[in-house]
N, C-alpha and C positions, 0 to 999 in steps of 0.2 A: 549521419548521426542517428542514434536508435532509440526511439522512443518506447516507453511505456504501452502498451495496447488500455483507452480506457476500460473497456469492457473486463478485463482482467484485473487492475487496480479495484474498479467498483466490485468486484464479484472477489476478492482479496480481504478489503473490510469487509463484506458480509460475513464470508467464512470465519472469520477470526470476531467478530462481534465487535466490530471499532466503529466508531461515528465519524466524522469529517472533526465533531472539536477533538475526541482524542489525537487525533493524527497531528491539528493545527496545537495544540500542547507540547505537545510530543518535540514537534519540528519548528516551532514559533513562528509559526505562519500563519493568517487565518482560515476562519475555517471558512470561507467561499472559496478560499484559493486552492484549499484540497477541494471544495467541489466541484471546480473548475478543472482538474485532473481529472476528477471522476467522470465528469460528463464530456473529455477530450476538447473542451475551449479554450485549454492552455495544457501546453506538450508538457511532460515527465520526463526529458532525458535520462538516459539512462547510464550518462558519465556525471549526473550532476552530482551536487552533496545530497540532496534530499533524497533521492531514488537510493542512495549508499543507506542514509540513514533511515529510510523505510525497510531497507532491506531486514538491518540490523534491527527496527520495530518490530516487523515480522516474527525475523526468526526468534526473538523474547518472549512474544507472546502466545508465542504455539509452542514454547519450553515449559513457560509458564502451566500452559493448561494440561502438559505432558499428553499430549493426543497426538492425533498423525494427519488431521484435515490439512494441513500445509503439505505436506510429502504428496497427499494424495491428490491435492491440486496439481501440483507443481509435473510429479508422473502422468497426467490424466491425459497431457496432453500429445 
């Protein structure tokens, strides 16, 4: 099963300007629990609900701001 890379998550919200509360708002979780994602103490599957609906977080928020820092992440690598 496939997890989330933390390094990528954490370097995801910087890009996109989100905090650990927005995320835990977002997805009703708290926010240690994204930070716990963030600093890989607790995995992010990648078939779960939450990783679906960060996905969908994401890609709102970089519609939102009509930029390309998400494409360019996502290409970079």
């Amino acid at each position: 099963m496939s997890t989330m890379n933390p390094k990528s998550f954490a370097k995801l919200l910087k890009l996109l300007d989100l905090a650990a509360v927005d995320i835990s708002h977002a997805l009703y979780v708290s926010p240690s629990h994204v930070s716990r994602w963030k600093t890989g103490s607790r995995e992010l599957k990648t078939n779960s609900t939450y990783y679906q609906q960060l996905e969908e977080l994401f890609l709102s928020v970089n519609a939102q701001r009509a930029d390309r820092r998400l494409e360019e992440f996502l290409l970079s690598d």
